[in-house]
PDB file with SEQRES, HELIX, SHEET and CRYST1 records, atoms N, CA, C and O in Angstrom:
SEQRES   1 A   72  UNK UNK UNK UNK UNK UNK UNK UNK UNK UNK UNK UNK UNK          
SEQRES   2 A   72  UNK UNK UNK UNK UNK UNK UNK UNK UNK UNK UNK UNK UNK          
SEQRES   3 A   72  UNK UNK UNK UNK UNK UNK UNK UNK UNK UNK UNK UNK UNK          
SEQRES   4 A   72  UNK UNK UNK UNK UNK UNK UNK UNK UNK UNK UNK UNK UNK          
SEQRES   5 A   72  UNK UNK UNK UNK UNK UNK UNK UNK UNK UNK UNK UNK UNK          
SEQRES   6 A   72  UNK UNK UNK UNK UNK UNK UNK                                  
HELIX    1 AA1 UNK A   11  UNK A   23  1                                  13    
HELIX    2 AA2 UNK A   30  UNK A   47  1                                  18    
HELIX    3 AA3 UNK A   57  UNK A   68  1                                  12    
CRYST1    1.000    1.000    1.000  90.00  90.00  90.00 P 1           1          
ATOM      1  N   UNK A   1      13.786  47.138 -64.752  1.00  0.00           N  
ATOM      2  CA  UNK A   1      14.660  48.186 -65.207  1.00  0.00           C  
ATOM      3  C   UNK A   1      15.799  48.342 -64.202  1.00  0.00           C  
ATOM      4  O   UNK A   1      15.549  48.472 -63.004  1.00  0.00           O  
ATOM      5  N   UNK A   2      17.323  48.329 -64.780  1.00  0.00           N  
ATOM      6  CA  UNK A   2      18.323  48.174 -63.463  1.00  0.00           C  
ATOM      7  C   UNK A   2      18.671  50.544 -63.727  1.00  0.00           C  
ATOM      8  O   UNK A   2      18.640  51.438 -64.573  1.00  0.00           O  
ATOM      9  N   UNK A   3      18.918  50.303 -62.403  1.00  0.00           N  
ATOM     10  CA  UNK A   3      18.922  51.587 -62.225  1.00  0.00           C  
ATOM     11  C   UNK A   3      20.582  51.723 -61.775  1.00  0.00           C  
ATOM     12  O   UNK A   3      20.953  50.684 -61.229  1.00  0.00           O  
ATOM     13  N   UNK A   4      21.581  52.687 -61.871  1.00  0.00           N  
ATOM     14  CA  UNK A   4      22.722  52.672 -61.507  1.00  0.00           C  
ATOM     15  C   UNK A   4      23.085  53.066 -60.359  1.00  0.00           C  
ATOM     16  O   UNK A   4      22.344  53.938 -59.906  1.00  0.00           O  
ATOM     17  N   UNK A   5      23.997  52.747 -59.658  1.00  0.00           N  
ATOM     18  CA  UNK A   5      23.828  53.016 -57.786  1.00  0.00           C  
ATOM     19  C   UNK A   5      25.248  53.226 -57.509  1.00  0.00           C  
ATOM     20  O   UNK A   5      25.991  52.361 -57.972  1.00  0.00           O  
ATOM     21  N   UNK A   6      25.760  54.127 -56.896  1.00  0.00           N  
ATOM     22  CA  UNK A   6      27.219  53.762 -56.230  1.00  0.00           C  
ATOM     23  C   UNK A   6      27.360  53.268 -54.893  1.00  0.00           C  
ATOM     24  O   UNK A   6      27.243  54.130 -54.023  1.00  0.00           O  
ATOM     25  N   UNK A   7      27.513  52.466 -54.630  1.00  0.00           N  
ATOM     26  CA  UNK A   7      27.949  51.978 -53.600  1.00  0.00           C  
ATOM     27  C   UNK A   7      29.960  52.035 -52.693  1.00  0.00           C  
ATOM     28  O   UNK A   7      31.088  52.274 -53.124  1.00  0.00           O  
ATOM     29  N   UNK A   8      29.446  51.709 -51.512  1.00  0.00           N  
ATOM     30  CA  UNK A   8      30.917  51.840 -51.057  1.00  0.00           C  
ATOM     31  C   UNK A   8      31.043  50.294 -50.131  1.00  0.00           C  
ATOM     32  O   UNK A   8      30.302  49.717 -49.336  1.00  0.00           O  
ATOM     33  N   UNK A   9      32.506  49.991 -50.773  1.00  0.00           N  
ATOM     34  CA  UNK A   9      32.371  48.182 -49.861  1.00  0.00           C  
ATOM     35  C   UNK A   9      33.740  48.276 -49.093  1.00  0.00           C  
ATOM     36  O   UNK A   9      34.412  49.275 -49.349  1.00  0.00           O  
ATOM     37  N   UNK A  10      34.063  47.701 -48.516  1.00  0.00           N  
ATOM     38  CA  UNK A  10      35.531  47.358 -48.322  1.00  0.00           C  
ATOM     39  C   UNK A  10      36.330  47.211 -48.709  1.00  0.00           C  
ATOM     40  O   UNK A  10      35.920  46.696 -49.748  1.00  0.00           O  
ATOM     41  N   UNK A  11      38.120  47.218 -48.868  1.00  0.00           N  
ATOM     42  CA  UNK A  11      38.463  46.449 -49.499  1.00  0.00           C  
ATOM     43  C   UNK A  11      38.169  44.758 -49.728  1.00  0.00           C  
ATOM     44  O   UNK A  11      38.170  44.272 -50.858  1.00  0.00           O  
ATOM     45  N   UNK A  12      37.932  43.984 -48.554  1.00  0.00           N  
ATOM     46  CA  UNK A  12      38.076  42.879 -48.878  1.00  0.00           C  
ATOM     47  C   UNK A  12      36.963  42.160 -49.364  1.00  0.00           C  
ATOM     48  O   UNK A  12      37.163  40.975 -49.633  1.00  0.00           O  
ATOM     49  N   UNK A  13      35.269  42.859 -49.618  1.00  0.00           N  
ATOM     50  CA  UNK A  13      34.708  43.037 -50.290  1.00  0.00           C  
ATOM     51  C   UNK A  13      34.804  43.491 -51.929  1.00  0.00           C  
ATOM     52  O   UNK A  13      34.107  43.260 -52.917  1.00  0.00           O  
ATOM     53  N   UNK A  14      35.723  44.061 -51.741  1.00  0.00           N  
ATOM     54  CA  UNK A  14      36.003  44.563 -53.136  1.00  0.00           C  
ATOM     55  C   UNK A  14      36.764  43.267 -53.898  1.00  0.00           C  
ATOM     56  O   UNK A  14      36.720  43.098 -55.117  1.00  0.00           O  
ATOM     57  N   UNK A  15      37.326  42.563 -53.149  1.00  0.00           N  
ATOM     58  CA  UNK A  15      38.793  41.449 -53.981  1.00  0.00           C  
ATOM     59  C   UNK A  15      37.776  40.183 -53.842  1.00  0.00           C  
ATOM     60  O   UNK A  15      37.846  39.208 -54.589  1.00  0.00           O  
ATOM     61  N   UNK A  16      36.601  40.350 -52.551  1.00  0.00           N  
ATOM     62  CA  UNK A  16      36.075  39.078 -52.659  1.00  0.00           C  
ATOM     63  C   UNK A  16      35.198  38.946 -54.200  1.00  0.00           C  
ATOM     64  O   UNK A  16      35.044  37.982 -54.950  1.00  0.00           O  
ATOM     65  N   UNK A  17      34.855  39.965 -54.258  1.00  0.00           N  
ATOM     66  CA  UNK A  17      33.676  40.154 -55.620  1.00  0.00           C  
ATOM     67  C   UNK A  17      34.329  40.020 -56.575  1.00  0.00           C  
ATOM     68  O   UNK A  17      33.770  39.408 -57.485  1.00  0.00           O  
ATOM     69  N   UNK A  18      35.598  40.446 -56.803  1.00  0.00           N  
ATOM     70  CA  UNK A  18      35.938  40.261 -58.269  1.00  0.00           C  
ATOM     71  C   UNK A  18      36.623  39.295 -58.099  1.00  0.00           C  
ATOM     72  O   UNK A  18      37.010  39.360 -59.265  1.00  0.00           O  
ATOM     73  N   UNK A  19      37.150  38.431 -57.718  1.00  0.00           N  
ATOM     74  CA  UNK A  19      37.890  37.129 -57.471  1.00  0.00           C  
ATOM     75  C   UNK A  19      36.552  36.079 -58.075  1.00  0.00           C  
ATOM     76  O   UNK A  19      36.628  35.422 -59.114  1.00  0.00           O  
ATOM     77  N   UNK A  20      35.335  36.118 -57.134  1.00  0.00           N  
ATOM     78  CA  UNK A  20      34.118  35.964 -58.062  1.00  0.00           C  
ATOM     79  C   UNK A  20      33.882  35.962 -58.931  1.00  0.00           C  
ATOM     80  O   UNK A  20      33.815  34.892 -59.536  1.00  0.00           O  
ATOM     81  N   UNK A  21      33.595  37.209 -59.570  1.00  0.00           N  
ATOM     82  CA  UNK A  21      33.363  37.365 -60.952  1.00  0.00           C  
ATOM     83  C   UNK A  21      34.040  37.005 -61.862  1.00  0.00           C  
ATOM     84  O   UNK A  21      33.563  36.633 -62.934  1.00  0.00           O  
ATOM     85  N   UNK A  22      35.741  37.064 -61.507  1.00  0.00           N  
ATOM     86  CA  UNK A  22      36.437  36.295 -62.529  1.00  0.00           C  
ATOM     87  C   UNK A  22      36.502  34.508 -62.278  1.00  0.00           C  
ATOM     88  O   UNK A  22      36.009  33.663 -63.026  1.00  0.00           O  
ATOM     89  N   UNK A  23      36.993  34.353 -61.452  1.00  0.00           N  
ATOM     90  CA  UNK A  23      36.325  32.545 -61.284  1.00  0.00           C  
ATOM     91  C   UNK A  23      35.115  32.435 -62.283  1.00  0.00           C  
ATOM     92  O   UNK A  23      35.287  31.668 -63.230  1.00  0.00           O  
ATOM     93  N   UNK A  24      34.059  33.019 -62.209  1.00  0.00           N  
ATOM     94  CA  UNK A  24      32.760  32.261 -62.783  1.00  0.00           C  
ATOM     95  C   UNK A  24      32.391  33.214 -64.333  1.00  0.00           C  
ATOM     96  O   UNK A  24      31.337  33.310 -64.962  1.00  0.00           O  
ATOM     97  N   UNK A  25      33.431  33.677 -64.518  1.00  0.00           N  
ATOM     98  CA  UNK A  25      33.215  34.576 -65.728  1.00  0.00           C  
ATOM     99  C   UNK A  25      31.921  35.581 -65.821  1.00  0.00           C  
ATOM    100  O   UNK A  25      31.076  35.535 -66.715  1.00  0.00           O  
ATOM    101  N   UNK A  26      31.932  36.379 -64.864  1.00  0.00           N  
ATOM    102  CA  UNK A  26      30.622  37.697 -64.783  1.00  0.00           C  
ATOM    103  C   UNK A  26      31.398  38.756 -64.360  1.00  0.00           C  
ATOM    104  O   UNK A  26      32.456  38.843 -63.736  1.00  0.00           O  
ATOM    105  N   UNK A  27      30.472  39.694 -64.941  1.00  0.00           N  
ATOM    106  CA  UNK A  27      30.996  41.446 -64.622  1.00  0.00           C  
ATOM    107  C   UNK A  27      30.893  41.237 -63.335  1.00  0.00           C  
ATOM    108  O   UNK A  27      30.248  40.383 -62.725  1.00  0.00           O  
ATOM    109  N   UNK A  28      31.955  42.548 -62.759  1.00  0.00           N  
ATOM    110  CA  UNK A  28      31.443  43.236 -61.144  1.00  0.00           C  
ATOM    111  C   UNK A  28      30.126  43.801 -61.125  1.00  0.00           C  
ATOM    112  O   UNK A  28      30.161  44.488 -60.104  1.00  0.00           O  
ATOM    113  N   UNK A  29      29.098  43.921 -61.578  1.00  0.00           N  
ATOM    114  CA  UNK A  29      27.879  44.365 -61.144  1.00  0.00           C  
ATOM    115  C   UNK A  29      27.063  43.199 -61.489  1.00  0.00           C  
ATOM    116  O   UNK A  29      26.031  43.100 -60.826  1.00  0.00           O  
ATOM    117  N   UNK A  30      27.281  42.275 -62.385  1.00  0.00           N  
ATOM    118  CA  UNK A  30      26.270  41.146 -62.410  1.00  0.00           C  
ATOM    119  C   UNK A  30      26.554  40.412 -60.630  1.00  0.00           C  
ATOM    120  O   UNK A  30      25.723  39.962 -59.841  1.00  0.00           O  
ATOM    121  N   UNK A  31      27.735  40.522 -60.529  1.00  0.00           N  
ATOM    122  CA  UNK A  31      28.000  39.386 -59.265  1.00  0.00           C  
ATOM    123  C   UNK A  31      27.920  40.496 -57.735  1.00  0.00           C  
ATOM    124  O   UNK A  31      27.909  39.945 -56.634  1.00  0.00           O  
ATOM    125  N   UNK A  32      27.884  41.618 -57.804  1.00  0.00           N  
ATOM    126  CA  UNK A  32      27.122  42.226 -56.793  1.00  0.00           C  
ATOM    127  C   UNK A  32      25.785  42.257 -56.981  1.00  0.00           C  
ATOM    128  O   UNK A  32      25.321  42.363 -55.846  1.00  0.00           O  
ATOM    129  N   UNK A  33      25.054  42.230 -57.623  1.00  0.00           N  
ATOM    130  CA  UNK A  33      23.698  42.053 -58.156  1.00  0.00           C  
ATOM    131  C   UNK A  33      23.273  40.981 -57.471  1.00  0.00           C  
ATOM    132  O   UNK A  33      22.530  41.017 -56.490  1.00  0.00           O  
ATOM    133  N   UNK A  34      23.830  39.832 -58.077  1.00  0.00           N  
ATOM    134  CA  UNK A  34      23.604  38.035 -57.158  1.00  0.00           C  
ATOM    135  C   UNK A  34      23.844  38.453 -55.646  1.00  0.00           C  
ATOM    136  O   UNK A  34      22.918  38.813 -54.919  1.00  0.00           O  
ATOM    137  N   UNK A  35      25.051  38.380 -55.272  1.00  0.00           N  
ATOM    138  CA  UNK A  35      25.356  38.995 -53.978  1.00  0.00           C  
ATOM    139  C   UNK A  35      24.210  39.687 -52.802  1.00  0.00           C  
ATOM    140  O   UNK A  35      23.922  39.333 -51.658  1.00  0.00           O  
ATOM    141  N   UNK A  36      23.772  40.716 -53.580  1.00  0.00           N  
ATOM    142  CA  UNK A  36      22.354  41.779 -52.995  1.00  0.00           C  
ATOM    143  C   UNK A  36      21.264  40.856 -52.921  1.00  0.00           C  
ATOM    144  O   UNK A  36      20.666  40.668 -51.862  1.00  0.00           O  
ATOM    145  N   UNK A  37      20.868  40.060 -54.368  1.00  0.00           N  
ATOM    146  CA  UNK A  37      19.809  39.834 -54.576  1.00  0.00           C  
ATOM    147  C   UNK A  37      19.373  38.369 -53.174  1.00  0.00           C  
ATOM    148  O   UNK A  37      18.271  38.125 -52.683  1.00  0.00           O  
ATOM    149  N   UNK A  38      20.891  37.589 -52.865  1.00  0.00           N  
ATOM    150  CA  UNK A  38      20.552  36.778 -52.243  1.00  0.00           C  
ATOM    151  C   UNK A  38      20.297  36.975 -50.547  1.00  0.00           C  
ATOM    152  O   UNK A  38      19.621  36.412 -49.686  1.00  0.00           O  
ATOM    153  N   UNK A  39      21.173  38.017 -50.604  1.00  0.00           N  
ATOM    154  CA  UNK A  39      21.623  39.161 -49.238  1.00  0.00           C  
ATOM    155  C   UNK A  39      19.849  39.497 -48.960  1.00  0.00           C  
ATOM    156  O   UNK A  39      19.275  38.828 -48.100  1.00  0.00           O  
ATOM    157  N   UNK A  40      19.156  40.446 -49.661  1.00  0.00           N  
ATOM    158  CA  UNK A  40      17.926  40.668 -49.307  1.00  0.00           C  
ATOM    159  C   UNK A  40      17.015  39.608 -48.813  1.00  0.00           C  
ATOM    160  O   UNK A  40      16.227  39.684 -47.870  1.00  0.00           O  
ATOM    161  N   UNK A  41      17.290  38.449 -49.727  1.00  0.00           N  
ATOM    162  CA  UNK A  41      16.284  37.423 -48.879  1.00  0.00           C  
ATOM    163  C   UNK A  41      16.379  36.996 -47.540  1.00  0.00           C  
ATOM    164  O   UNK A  41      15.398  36.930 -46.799  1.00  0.00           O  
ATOM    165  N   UNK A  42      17.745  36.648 -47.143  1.00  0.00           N  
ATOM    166  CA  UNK A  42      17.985  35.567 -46.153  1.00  0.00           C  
ATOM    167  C   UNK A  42      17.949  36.952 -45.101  1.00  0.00           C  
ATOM    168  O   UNK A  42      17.788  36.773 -43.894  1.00  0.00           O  
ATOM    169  N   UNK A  43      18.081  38.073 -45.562  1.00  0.00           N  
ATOM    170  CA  UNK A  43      18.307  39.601 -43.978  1.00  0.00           C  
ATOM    171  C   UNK A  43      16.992  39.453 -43.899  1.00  0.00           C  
ATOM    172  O   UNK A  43      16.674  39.055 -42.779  1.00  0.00           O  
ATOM    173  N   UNK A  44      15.823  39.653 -44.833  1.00  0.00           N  
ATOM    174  CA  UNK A  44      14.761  39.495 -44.878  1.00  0.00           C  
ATOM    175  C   UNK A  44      13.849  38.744 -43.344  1.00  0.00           C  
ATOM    176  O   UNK A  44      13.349  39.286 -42.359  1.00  0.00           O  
ATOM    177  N   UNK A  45      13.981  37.072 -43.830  1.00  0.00           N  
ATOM    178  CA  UNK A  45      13.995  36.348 -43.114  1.00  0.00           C  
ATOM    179  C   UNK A  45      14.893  36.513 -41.581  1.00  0.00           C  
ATOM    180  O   UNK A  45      14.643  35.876 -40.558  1.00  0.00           O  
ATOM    181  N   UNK A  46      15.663  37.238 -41.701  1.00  0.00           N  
ATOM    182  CA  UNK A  46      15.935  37.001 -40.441  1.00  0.00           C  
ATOM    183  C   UNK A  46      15.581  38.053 -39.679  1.00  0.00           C  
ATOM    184  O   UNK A  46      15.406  37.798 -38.487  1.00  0.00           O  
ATOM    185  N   UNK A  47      15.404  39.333 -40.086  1.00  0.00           N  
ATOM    186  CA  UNK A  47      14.635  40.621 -39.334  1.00  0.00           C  
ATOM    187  C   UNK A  47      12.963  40.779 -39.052  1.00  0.00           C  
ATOM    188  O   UNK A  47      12.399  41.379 -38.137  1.00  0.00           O  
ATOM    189  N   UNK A  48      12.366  39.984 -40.232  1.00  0.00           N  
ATOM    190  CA  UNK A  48      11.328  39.682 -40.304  1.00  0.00           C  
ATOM    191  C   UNK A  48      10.434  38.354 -40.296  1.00  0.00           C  
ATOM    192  O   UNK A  48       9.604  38.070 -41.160  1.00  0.00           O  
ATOM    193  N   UNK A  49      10.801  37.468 -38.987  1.00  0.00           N  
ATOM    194  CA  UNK A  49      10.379  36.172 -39.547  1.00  0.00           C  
ATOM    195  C   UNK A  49       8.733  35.816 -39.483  1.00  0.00           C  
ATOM    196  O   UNK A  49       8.255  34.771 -39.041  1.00  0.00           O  
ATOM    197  N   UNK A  50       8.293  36.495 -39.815  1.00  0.00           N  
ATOM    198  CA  UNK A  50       6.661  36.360 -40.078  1.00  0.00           C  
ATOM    199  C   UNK A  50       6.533  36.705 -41.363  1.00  0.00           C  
ATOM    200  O   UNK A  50       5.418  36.608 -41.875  1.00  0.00           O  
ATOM    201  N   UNK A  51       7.384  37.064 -41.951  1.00  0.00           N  
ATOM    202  CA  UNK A  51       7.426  37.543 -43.714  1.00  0.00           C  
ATOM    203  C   UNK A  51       7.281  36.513 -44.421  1.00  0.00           C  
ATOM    204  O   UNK A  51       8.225  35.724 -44.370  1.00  0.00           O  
ATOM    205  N   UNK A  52       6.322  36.209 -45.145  1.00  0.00           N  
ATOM    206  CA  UNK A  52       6.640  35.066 -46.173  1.00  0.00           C  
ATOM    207  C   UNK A  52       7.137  35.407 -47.696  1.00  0.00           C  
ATOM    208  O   UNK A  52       6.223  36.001 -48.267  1.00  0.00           O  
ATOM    209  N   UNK A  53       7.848  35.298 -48.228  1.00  0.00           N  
ATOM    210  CA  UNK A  53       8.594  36.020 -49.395  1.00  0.00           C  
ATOM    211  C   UNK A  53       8.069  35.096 -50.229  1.00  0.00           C  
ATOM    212  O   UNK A  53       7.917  33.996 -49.697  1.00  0.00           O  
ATOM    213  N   UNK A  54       7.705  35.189 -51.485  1.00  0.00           N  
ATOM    214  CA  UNK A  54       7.095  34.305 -52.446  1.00  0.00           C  
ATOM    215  C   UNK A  54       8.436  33.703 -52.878  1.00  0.00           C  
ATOM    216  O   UNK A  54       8.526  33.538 -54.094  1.00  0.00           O  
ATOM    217  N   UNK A  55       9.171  33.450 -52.372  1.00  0.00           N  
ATOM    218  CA  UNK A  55      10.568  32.463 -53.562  1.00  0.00           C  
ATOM    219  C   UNK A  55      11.337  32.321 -52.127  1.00  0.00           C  
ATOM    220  O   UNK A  55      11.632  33.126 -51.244  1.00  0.00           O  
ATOM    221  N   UNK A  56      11.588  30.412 -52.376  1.00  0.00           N  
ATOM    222  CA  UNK A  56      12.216  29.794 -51.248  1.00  0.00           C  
ATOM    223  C   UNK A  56      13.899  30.087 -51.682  1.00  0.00           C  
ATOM    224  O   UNK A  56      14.390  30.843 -52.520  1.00  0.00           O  
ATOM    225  N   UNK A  57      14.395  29.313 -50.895  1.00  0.00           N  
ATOM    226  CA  UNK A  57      15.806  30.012 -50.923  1.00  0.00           C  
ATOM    227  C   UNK A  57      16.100  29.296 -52.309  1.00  0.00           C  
ATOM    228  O   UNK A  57      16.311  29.846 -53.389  1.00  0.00           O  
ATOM    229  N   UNK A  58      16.056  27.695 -51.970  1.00  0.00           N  
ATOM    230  CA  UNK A  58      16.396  27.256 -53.491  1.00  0.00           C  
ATOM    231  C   UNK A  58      15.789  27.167 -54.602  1.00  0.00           C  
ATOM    232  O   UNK A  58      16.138  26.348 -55.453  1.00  0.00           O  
ATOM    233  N   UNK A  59      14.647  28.109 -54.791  1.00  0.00           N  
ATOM    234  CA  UNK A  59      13.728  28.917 -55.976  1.00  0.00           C  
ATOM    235  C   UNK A  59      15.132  29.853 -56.131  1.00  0.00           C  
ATOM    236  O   UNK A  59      15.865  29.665 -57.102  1.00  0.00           O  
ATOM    237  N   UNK A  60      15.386  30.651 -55.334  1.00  0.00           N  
ATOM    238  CA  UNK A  60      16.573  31.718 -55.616  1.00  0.00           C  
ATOM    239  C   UNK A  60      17.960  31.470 -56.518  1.00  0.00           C  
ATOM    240  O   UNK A  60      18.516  32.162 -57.372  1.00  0.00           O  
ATOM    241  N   UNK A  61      18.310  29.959 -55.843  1.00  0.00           N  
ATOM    242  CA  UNK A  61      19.923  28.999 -56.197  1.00  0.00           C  
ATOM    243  C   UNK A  61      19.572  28.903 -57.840  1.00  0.00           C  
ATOM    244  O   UNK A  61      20.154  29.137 -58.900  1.00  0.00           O  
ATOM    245  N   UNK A  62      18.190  28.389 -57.369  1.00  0.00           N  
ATOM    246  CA  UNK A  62      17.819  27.547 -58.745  1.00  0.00           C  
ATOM    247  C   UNK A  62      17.947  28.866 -60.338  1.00  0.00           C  
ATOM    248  O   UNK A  62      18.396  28.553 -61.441  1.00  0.00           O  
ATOM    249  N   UNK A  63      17.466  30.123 -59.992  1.00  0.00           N  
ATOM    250  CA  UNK A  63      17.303  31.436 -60.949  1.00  0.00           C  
ATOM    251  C   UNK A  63      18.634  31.541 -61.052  1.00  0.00           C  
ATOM    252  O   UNK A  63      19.021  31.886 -62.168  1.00  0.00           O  
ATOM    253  N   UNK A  64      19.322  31.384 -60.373  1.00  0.00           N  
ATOM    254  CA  UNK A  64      20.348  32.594 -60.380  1.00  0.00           C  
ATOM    255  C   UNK A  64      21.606  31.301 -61.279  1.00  0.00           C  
ATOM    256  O   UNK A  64      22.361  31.542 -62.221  1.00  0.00           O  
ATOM    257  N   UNK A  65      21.414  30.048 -60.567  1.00  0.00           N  
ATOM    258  CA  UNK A  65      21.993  29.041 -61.780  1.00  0.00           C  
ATOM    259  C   UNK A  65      22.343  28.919 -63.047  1.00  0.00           C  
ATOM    260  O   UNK A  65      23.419  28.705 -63.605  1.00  0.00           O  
ATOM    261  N   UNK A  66      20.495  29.212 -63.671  1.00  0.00           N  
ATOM    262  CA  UNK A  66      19.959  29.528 -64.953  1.00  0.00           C  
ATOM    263  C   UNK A  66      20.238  30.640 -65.380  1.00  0.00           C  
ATOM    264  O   UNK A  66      20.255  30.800 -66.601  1.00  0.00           O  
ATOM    265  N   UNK A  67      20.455  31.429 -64.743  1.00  0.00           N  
ATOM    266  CA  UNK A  67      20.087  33.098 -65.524  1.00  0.00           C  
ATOM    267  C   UNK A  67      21.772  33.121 -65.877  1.00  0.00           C  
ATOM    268  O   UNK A  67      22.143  32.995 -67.044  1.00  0.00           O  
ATOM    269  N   UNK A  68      22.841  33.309 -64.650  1.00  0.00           N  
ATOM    270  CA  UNK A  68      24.020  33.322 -64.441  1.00  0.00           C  
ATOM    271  C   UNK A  68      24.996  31.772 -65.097  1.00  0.00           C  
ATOM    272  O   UNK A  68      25.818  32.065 -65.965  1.00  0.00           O  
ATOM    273  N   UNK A  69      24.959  31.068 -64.922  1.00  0.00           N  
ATOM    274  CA  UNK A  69      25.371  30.015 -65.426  1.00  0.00           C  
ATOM    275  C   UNK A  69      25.144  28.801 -66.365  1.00  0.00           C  
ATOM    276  O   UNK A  69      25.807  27.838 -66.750  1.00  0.00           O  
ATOM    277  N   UNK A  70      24.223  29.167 -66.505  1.00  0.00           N  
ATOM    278  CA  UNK A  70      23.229  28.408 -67.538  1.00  0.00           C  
ATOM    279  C   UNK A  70      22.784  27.126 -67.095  1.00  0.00           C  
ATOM    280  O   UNK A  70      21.880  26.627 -67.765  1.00  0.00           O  
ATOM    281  N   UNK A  71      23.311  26.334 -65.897  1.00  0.00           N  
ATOM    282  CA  UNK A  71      22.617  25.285 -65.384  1.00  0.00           C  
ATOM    283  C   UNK A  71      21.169  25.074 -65.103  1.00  0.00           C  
ATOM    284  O   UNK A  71      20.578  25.819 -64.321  1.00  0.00           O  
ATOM    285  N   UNK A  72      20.677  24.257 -65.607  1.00  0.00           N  
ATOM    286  CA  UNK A  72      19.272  23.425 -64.981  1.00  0.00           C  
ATOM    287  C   UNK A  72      18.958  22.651 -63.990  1.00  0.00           C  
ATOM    288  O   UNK A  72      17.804  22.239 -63.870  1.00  0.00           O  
TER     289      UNK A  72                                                      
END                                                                             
């Protein structure tokens, strides 16, 4: 269930994301979404490196391919 959030970024956060989103044809919240979703893993790993996270990084590339771009 996506829940709605406001967030506050930078500007150059702000032009990087939608420069994004329009390049690859996705809303501003699908491509902050990707953004977060990949952001949590790798901070993850690096604050916690005894954490084992059930999904390797390119388990992550590989979803977000499919889901977002439709590649296999």
């Amino acid at each position: 269930m996506l829940k709605r959030c406001q967030i506050l970024l930078s500007e150059w956060q702000d032009e990087y994301i939608r420069d994004v989103a329009l390049r690859h044809d996705l809303s501003y919240s699908e491509t902050v979404r990707i953004f977060l979703s990949i952001g949590f893993v790798y901070v993850n790993r690096i604050c916690h490196p005894t954490y084992k996270s059930g999904i390797t990084g390119d388990q992550l590339l590989k979803m977000i391919n499919t889901a977002y771009f439709g590649l296999q």
